[in-house]
C-alpha positions in Angstrom: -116.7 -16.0 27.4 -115.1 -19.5 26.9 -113.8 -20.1 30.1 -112.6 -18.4 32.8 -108.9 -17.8 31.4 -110.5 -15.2 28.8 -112.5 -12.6 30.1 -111.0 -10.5 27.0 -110.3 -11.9 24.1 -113.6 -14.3 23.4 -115.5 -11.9 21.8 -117.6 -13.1 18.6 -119.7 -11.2 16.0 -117.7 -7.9 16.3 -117.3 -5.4 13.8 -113.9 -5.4 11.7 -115.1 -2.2 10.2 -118.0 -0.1 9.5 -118.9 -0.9 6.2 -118.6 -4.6 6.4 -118.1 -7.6 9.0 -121.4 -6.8 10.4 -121.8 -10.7 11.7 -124.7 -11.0 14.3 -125.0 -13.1 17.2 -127.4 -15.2 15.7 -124.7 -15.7 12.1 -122.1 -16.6 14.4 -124.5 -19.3 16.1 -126.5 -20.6 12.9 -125.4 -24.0 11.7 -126.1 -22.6 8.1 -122.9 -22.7 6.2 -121.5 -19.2 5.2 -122.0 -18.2 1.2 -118.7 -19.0 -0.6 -118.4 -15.2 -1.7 -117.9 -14.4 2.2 -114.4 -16.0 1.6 -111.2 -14.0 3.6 -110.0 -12.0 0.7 -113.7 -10.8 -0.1 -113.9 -9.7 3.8 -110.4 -8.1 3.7 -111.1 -6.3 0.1 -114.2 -4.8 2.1 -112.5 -4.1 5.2 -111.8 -0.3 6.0 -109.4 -1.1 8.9 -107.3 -3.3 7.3 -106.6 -1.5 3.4 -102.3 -1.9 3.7 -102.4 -5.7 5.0 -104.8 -5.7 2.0 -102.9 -3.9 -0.6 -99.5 -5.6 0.8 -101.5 -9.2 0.3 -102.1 -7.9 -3.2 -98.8 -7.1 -4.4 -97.6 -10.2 -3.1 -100.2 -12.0 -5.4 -101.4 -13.6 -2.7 -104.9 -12.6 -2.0 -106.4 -14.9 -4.8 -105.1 -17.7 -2.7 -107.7 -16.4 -0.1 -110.5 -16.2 -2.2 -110.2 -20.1 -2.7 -111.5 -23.4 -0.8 -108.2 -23.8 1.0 -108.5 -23.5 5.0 -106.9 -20.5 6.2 -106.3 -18.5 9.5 -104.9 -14.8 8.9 -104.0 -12.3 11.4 -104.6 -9.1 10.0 -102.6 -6.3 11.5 -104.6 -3.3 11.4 -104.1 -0.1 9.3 -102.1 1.8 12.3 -99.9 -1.2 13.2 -98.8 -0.9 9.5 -98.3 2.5 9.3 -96.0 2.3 12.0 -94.3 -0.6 10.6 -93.4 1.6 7.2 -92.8 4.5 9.7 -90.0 2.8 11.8 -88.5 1.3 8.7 -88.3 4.7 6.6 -90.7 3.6 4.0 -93.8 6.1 2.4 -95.9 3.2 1.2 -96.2 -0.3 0.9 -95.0 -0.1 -2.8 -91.6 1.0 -1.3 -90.9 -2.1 1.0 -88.7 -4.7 -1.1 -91.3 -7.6 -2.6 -89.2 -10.5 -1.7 -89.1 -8.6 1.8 -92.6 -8.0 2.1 -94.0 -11.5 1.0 -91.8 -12.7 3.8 -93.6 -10.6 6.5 -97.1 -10.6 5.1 -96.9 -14.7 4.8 -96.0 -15.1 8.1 -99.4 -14.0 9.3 -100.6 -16.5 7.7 -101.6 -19.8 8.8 -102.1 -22.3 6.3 -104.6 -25.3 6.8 -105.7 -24.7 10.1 -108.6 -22.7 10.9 -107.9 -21.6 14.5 -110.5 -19.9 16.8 -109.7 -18.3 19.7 -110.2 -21.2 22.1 -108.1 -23.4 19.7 -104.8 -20.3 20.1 -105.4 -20.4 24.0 -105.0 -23.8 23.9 -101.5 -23.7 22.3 -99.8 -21.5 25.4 -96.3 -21.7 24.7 -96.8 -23.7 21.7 -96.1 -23.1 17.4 -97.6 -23.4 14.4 -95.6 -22.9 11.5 -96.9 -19.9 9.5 -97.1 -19.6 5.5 -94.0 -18.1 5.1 -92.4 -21.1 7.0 -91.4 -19.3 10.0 -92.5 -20.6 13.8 -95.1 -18.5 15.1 -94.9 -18.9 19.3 -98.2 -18.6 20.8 -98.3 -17.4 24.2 -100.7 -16.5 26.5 -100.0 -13.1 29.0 -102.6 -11.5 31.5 -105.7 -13.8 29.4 -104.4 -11.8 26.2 -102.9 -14.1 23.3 -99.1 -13.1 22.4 -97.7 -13.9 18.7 -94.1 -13.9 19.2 -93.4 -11.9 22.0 -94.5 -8.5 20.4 -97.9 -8.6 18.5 -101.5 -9.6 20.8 -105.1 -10.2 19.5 -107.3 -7.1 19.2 -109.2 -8.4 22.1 -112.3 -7.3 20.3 -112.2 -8.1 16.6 -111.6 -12.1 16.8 -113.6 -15.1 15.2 -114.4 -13.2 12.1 -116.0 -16.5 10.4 -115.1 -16.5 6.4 -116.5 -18.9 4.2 -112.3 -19.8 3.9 -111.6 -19.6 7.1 -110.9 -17.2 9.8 -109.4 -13.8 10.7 -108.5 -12.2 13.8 -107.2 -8.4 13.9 -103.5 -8.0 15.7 -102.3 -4.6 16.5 -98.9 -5.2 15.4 -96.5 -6.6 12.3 -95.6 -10.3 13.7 -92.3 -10.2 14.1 -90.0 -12.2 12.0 -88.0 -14.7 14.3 -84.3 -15.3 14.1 -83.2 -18.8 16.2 -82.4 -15.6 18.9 -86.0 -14.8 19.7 -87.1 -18.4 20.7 -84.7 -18.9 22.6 -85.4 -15.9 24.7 -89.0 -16.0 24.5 -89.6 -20.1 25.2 -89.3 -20.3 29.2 -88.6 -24.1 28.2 -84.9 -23.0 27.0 -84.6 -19.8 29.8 -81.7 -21.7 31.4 -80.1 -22.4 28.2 -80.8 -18.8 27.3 -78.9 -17.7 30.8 -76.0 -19.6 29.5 -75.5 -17.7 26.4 -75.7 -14.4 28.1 -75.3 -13.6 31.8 -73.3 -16.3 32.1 -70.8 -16.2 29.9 -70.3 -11.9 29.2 -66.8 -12.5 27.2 -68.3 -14.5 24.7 -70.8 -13.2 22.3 -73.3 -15.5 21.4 -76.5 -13.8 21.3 -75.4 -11.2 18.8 -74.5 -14.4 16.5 -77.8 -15.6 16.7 -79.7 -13.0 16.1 -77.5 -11.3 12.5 -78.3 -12.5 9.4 -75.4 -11.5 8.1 -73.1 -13.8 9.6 -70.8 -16.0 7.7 -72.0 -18.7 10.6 -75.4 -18.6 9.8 -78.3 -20.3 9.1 -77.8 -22.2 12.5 -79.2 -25.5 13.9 -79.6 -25.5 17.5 -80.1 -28.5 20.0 -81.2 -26.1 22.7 -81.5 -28.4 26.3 -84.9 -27.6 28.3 -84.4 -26.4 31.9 -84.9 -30.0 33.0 -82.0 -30.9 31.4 -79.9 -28.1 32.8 -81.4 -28.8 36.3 -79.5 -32.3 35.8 -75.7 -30.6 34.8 -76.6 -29.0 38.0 -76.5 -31.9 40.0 -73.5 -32.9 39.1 -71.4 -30.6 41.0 -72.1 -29.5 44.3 -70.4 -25.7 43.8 -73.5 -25.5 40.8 -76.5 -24.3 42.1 -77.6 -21.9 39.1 -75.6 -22.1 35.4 -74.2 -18.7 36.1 -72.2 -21.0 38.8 -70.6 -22.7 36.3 -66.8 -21.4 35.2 -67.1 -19.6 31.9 -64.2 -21.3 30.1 -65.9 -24.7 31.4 -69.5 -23.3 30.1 -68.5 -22.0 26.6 -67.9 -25.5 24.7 -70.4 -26.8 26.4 -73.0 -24.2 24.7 -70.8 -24.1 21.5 -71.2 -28.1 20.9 -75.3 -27.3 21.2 -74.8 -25.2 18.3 -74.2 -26.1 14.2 -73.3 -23.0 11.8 -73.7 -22.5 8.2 -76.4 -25.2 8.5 -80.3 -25.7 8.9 -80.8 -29.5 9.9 -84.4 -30.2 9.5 -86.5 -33.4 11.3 -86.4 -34.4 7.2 -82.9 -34.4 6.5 -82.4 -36.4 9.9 -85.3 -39.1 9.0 -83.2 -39.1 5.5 -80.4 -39.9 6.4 -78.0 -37.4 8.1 -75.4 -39.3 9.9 -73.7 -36.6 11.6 -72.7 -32.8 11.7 -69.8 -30.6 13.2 -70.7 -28.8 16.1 -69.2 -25.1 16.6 -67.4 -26.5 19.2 -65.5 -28.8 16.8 -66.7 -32.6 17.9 -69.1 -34.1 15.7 -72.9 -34.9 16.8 -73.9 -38.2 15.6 -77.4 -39.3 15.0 -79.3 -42.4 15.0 -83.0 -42.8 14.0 -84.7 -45.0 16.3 -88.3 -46.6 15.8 -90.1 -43.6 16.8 -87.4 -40.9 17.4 -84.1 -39.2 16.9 -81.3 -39.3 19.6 -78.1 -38.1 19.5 -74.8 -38.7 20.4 -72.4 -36.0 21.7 -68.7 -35.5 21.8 -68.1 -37.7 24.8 -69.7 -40.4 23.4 -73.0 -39.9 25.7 -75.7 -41.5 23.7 -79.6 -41.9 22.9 -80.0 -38.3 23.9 -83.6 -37.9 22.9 -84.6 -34.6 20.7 -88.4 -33.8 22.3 -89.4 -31.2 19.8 -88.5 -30.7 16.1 -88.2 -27.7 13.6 -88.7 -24.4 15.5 -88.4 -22.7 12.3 -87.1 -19.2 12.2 -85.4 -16.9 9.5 -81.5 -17.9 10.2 -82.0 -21.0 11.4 -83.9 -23.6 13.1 -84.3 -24.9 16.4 -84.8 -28.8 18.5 -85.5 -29.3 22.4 -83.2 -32.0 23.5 -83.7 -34.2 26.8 -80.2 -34.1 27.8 -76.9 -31.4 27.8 -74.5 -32.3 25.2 -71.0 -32.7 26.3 -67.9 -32.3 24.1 -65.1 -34.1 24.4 -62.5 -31.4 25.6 -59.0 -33.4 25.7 -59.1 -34.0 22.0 
């Protein structure tokens, strides 16, 4: 046990299977370094719970990468998560998922560089790290059990499996792959901003928008406000007490101006140089890159609006926390 948060999930020197990961108490806690042949594709190769994530990582050509000196952490969805995967998506066998498809899944439970333990993915509640197949990965912790993405937890006894590579940790389901959609609902820093894409305004579809991927409006860049900044529109009218309070024809170009289509705006294309972009609402949002930041100006003509987080990176779009609502300019 690391602390008293995890009374589950800290669990060293299990066994991934029965042939192999047979890592002792005393392994675990030696100080001698761990022979380079013990790297993660050797322990996966051996592995008997884990044979599809294997063969998948194999026909992506990616399980030489693992057998390297690069600094890894993989979350290896076990044999029956993977059957179930294949089962809900009509496929026999691994060979019959698309490759370009199944690189994109099987990378993104991959962490590259970063070897994180346990007490390092507790630590990042409601947090992301960015995953090998460039995808956000939200880290969340429910009930002392770590939560990838809203739908796949840590087996909450097969963790810390020490490679000479890095680490793995057995999940018990296929991570799922996030469209801008998912964060959005999933991050309790934007469930305000969420509220006003849904219950709040029911004659305008939004959500369904940003969750296709066939779209002609995606990929999207959103400038989602946190609930602080929400809490602050609030106050600006005395009939607002909850965004639902707000009138719906008021609300939608409000939300609409957060929101650029056929477009993914990245922290590096606004360091580089982007000047401006059009919002769905119609009114441009400028930028300006300050010494240490990026603020933004909106439709009115508000300015310095800080951006607090960059690149929530998900597979039709991307995502940035803003300081402030953005306000379009409505009589133009």
């Amino acid at each position: 046990m690391i602390n008293s948060r995890t009374p589950l999930i800290v669990i060293k020197s299990l066994i991934l299977s029965i042939t192999f990961f047979v890592l002792t108490t005393s392994c675990v806690n030696d100080n001698d370094p761990i022979p380079f042949n013990n790297t993660i594709a050797v322990l996966l190769s051996n592995g008997t719970k884990v044979k599809l994530f294997t063969k998948a990582l194999d026909r992506v050509n990616f399980l030489d990468d693992l057998h390297g000196t690069k600094k890894y952490t993989v979350l290896a969805p076990n044999d029956d998560a993977f059957k179930d995967f294949l089962q809900e998506n009509d496929y026999d066998k691994v060979e019959d998922v698309p490759k370009e498809e199944l690189k994109k899944i099987i990378l993104n439970h991959i962490i590259p560089t970063n070897v994180l333990v346990t007490e390092d993915l507790l630590d990042m509640d409601k947090k992301y790290v960015n995953s090998r197949a460039d995808y956000s990965l939200f880290i969340e912790v429910v009930d002392d059990e770590i939560s990838i993405n809203g739908n796949t937890k840590l087996d909450d006894e097969v963790v810390d499996v020490e490679a000479s590579n890095g680490i793995i940790h057995l999940v018990d389901n296929i991570i799922a792959i996030p469209t801008v959609a998912t964060f959005l609902e999933l991050d309790t820093q934007f469930s305000n901003f969420h509220k006003g894409l849904t219950t709040a305004t029911p004659n305008y579809d939004f959500i369904s928008s940003l969750k296709s991927l066939e779209t002609d409006d995606a990929p999207f860049t959103i400038f989602a406000p946190n609930n602080n900044a929400i809490d602050i529109l609030l106050e600006t009218n005395d009939d607002w007490d909850k965004i639902e309070d707000i009138d719906e024809n008021t609300l939608i170009p409000i939300l609409k101006h957060h929101i650029v289509a056929t477009k993914s705006i990245s922290k590096k294309s606004l360091t580089d140089g982007l000047q401006s972009a059009k919002s769905l609402e119609g009114d441009n949002l400028v930028f300006t890159k300050q010494t240490d930041n990026i603020t933004i100006k909106d439709g009115l003509g508000n300015e310095n609006i800080k951006i607090l987080i960059f690149d929530i990176k998900t597979r039709n779009g991307i995502i940035h926390s803003i300081e402030s609502v953005l306000i379009p300019n409505t009589q133009n």
